[in-house]
C-alpha positions as CSV (number, residue, x, y, z in Angstrom):
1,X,62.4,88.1,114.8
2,X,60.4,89.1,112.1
3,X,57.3,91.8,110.8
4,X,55.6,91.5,113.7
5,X,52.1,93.4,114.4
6,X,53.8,96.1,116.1
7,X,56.5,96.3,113.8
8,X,54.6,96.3,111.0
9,X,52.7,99.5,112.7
10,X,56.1,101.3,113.1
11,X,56.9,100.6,109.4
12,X,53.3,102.1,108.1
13,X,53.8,105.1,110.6
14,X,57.2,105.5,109.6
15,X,56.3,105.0,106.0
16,X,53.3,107.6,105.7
17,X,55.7,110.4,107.6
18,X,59.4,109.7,106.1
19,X,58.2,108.2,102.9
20,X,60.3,105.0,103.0
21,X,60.6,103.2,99.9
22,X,59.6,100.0,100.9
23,X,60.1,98.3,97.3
24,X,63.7,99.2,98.7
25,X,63.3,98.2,102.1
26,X,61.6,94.2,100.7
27,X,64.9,93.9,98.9
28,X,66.8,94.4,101.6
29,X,65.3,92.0,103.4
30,X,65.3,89.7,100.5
31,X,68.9,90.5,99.6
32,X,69.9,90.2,103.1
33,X,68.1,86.3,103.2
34,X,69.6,85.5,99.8
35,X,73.2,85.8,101.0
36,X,73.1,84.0,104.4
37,X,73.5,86.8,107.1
38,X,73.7,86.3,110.3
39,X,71.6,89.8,111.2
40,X,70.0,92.7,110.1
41,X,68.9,95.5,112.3
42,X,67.2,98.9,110.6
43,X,66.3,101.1,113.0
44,X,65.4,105.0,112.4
45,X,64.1,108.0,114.4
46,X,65.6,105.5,117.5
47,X,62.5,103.3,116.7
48,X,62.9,99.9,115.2
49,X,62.0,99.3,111.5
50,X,63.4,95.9,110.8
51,X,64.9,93.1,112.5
52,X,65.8,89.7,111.7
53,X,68.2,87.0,113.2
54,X,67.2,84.5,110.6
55,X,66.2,81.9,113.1
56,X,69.3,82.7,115.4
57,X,70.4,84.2,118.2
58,X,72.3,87.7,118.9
59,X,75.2,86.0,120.1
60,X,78.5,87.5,120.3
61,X,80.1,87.4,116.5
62,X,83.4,88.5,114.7
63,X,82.6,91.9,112.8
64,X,86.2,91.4,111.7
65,X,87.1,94.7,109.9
66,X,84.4,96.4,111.1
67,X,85.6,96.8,114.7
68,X,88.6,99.3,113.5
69,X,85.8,101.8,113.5
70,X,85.4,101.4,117.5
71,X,89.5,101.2,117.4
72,X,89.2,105.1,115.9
73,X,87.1,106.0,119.0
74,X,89.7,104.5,121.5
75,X,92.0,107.1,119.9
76,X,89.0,109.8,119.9
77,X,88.6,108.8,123.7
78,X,92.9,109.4,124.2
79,X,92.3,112.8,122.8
80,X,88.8,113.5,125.3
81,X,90.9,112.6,128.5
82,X,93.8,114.7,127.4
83,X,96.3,111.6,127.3
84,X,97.4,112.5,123.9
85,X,97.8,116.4,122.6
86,X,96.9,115.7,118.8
87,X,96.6,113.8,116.1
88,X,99.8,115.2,114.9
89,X,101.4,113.5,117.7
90,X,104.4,111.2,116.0
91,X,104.8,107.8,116.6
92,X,107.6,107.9,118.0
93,X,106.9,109.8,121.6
94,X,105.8,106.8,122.4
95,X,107.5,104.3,121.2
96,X,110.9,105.8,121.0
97,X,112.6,103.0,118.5
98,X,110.7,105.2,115.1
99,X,112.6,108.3,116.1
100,X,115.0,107.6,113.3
101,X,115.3,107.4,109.3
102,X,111.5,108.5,108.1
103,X,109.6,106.4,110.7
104,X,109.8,109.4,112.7
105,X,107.6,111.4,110.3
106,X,104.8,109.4,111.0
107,X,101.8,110.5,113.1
108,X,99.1,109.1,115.2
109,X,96.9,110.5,112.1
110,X,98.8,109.0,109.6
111,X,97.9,105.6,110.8
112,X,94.3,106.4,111.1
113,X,93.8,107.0,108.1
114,X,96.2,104.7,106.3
115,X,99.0,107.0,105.0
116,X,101.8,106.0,107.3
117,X,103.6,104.5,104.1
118,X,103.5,101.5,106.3
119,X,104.8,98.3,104.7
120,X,102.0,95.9,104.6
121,X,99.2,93.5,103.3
122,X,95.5,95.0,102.8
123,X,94.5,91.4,103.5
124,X,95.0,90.7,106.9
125,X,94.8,86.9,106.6
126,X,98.4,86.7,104.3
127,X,99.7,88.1,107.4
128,X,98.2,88.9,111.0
129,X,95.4,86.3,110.5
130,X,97.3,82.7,109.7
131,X,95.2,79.7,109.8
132,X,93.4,78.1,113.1
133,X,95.2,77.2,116.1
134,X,97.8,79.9,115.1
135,X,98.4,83.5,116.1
136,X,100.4,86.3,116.0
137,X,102.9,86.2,118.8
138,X,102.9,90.0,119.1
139,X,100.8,92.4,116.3
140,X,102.2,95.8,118.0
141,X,105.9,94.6,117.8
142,X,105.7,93.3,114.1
143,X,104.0,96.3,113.3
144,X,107.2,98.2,114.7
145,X,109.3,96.3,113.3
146,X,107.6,96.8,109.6
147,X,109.8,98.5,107.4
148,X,107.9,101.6,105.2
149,X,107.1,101.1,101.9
150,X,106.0,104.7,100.9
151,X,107.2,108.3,102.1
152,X,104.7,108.8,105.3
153,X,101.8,110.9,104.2
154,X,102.6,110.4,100.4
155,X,100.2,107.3,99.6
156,X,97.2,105.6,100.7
157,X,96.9,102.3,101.3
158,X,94.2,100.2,103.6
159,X,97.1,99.1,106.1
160,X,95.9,96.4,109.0
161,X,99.5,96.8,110.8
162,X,98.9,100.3,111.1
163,X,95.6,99.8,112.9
164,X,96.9,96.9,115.2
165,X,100.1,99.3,116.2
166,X,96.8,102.2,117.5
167,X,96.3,99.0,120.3
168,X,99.5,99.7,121.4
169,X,99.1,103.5,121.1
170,X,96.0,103.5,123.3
171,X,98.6,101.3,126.0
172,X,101.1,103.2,126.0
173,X,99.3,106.8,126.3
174,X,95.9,105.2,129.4
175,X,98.3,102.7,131.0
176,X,95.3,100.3,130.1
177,X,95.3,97.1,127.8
178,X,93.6,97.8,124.9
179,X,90.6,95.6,125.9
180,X,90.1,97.0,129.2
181,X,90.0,100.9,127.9
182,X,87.3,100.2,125.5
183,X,85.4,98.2,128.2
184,X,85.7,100.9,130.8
185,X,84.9,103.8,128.8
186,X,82.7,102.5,125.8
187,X,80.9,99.0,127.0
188,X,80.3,99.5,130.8
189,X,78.4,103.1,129.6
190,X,76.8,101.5,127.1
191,X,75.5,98.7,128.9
192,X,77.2,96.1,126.7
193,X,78.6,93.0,128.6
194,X,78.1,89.9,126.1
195,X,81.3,90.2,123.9
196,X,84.7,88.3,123.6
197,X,88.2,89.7,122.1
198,X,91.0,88.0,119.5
199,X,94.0,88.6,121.0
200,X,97.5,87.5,119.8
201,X,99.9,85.2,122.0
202,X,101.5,87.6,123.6
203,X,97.5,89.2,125.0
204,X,97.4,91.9,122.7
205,X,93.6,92.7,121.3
206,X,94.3,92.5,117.6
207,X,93.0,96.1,117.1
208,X,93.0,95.7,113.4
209,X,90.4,93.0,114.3
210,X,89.5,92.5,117.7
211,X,86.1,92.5,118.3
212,X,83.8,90.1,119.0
213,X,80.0,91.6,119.9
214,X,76.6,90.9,119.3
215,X,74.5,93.1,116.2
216,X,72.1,94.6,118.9
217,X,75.6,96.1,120.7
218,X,77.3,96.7,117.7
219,X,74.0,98.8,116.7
220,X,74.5,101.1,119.7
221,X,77.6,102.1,118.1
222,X,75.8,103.4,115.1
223,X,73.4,105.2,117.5
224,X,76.1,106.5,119.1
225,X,77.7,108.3,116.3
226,X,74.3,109.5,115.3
227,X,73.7,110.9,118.4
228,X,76.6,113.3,118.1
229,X,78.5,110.6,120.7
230,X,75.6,110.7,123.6
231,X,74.0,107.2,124.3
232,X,71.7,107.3,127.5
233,X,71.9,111.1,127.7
234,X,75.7,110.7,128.5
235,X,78.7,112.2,126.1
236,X,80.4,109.0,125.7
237,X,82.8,110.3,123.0
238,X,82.8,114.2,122.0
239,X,80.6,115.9,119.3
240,X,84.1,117.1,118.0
241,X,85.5,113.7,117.3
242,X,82.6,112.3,115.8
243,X,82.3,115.1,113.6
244,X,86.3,115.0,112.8
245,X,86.4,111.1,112.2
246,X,82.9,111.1,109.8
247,X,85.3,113.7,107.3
248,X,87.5,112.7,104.9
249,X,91.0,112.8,106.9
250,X,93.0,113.0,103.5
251,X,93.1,113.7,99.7
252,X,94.6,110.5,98.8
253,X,91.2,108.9,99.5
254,X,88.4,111.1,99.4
255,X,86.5,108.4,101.1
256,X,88.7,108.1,104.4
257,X,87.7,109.3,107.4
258,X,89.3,108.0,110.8
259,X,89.0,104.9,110.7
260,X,85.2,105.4,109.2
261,X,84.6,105.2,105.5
262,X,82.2,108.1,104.1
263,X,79.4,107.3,102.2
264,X,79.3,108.9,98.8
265,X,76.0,109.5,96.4
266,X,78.4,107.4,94.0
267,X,82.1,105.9,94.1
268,X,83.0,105.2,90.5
269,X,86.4,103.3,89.6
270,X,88.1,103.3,86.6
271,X,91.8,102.3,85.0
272,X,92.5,105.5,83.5
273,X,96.2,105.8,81.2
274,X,97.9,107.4,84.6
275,X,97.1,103.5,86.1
276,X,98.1,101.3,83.2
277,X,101.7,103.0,83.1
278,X,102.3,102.8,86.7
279,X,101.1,98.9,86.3
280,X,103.3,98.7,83.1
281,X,106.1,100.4,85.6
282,X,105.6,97.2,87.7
283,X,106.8,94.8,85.2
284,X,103.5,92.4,85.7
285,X,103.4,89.4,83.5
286,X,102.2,90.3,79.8
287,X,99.6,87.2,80.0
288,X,98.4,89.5,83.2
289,X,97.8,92.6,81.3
290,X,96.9,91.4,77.9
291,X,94.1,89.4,80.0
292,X,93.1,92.2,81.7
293,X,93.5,95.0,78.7
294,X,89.8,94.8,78.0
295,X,88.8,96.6,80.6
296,X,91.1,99.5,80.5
297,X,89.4,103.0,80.3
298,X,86.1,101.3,81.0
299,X,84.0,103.3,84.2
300,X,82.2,101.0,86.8
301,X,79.2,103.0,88.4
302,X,79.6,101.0,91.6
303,X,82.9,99.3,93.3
304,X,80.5,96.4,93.8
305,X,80.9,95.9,90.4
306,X,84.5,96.5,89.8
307,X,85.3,93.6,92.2
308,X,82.7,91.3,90.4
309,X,84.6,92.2,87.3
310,X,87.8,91.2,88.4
311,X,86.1,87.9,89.8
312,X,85.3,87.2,86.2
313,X,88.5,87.7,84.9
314,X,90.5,86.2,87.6
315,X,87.7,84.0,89.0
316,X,88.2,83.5,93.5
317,X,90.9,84.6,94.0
318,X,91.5,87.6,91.9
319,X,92.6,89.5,95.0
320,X,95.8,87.1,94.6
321,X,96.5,87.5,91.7
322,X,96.4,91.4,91.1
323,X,98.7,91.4,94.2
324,X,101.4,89.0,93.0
325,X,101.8,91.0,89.7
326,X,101.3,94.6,90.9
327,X,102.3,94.2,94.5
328,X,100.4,95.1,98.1
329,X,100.9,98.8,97.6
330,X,99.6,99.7,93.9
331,X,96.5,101.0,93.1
332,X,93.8,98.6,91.3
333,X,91.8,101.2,90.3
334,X,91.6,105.2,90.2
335,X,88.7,106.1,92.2
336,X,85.6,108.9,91.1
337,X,83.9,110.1,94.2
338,X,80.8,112.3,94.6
339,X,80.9,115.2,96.0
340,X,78.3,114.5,98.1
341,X,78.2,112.6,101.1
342,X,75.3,110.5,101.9
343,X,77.0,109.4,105.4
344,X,79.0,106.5,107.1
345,X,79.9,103.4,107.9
346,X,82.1,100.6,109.1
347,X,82.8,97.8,107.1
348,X,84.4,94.3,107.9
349,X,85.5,90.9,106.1
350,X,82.2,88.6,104.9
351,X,80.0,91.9,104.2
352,X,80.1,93.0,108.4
353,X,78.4,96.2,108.2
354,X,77.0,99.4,110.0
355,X,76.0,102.1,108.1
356,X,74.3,105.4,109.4
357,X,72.7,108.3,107.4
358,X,71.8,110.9,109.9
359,X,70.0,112.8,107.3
360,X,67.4,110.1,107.7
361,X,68.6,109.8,111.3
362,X,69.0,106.3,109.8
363,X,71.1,103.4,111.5
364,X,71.4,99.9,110.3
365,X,73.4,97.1,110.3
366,X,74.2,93.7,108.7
367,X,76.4,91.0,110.5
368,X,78.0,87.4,109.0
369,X,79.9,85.7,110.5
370,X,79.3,81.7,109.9
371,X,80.9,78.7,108.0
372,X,79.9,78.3,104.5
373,X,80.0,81.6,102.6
374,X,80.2,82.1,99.1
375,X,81.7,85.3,98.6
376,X,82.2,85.0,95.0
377,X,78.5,84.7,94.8
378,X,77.4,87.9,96.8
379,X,77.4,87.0,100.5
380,X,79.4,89.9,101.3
381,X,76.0,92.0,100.5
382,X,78.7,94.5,99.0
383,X,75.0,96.9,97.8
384,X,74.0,97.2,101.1
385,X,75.3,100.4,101.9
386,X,74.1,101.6,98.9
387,X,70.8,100.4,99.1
388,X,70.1,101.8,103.1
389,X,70.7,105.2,101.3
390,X,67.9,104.7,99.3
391,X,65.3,103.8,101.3
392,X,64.5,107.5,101.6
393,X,66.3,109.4,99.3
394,X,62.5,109.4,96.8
């Protein structure tokens, strides 16, 4: 669906009253076109501003990454009914096999908002995600059965096995299958009933990325956390949990929240001298660093453009290669955060996104999830956070 009459009235109203930058708003849409989504949905003030399905329909699509967001409310939802006491809850009072060596430091927290020193692989598919007509017999028992890599609560690193052990958290703790919980207490209230999960053999939702849902549904989530967790003048989640998951959770990563990443006026990365001897301590390949030496000390204004960076050095599959000579666990970057927080989002694999400013009482979201990408050449829409901020930040 495109401008249409009406729309077009909304957009003038809301234009003249919230002074939308719609130079800003025409390269969204243009943006948006450019690299092959699936949907974009911009709605604010609860009244539609853009909508487009690029000659598709809202079916049902993987938001991949993106659903850990709804995996943090599950947990919020745990703490609402009083089935867990805390986030400081450790692992192991439910599963009592961690209640030994250090694995019985780690908290319910610490695996929201990736600190559990978990060992692991930021990308999912060298691990949970092997290739078609595969899966996973069981993601909750390999998660368990991870060694750590890192003291809990000493490091941050973007851990998938964390995440997918939270399905069997919310298990243990309701009684409920993953699936079930979040369908009794987030999509029968909302009214959402067109969605599918990816489960492992063994039935488990793969929490780390389970989800399966169309954009309009996946919308109501942003509305939802706007709305202080009301949708339909009923307290689906508690004003408390939103409020604590939308704030950074930890000061190894200013930009964590639970299981929410926080918006920042800017995110600069750089490879300060700190970086380049803890790389050097890795013992990477000297053709690796001298290769890589020119950018040392250099500040990217966006981490948009610190990845398209390392495309150029590396080319696809730079994520591959700064893995095999720094390992899963080291920091590619030193991160520079703003102070100031523009809002939200949830972000997933092929540029899935929901994003909500509620300054702007904003909410909008872009969803991909087709053969054919390009990611090298932009279709993960990496500025599109960015760019909902400034729709009305003139």
């Amino acid at each position: 669906m495109r401008y249409l009459a009406t729309l077009l009235f909304l957009f003038s109203a809301t234009l003249t009253s919230q002074r939308m930058d719609k130079t800003i708003l025409d390269q969204i849409i243009s943006l948006s076109k450019e690299y092959h989504s699936d949907a974009l949905i911009i709605i604010q003030n609860d009244t539609l501003v853009y909508e487009d399905f690029y000659d598709k329909e809202d079916i049902p699509r993987y938001i991949s990454s993106a659903g850990k967001s709804i995996t943090g409310l599950a947990i919020g939802k745990l703490l609402d009914l009083k089935l867990i006491d805390s986030l400081d809850l450790p692992v192991h009072a439910l599963f009592p096999e961690w209640r030994q060596g250090k694995k019985r430091d780690v908290t319910i927290k610490m695996l929201l908002n990736h600190t559990s020193g978990l060992q692991n692989y930021s990308n999912a598919s060298l691990e949970l995600e092997p290739p078609p007509d595969y899966k996973v017999d069981d993601v909750i028992k390999l998660a368990l059965s991870a060694e750590l890599s890192n003291t809990p609560g000493t490091h941050f690193s973007y851990n998938n096995k964390a995440v997918a052990l939270l399905g069997g958290i919310v298990e243990k703790a309701s009684g409920l299958p993953f699936d079930t919980f979040v369908a009794k207490y987030f999509y029968e209230p909302m009214n959402i009933d067109q969605y599918d999960w990816i489960k492992d053999r063994s039935g488990n939702a793969t929490t780390h990325g389970a989800f399966v849902i169309t954009a309009k549904d996946f919308m109501k989530f942003g509305q939802l956390m706007l709305h202080n967790g009301m949708y339909n003048k009923e307290q689906i989640i508690s004003k408390s949990w939103v409020s604590q998951s939308t704030q950074s959770s930890t000061d190894l990563y200013k930009k964590s929240g639970l299981l929410w990443w926080l918006l920042p006026k800017y995110h600069k990365r750089i490879i300060d001298q700190e970086l380049i001897n803890l790389w050097k301590s890795k013992k990477p390949a000297p053709s690796f660093l001298k290769k890589i030496a020119p950018i040392f000390h250099q500040e990217f204004e966006t981490n948009a453009l610190f990845h398209a960076t390392l495309r150029e050095f590396f080319g696809a599959n730079y994520y591959a290669e700064m893995s095999r000579n720094l390992g899963q666990d080291t920091l590619w970057a030193q991160h520079i955060i703003s102070d100031e927080i523009m809002g939200f989002y949830a972000e997933g694999y092929r540029g899935n996104w929901l994003v909500v400013i509620p300054k702007y009482q904003l909410v909008a979201i872009r969803m991909a999830d087709h053969d054919g990408f390009e990611l090298e050449n932009g279709d993960s829409f990496e500025k599109f956070p960015s760019l909902i901020t400034q729709l009305f930040s003139h």
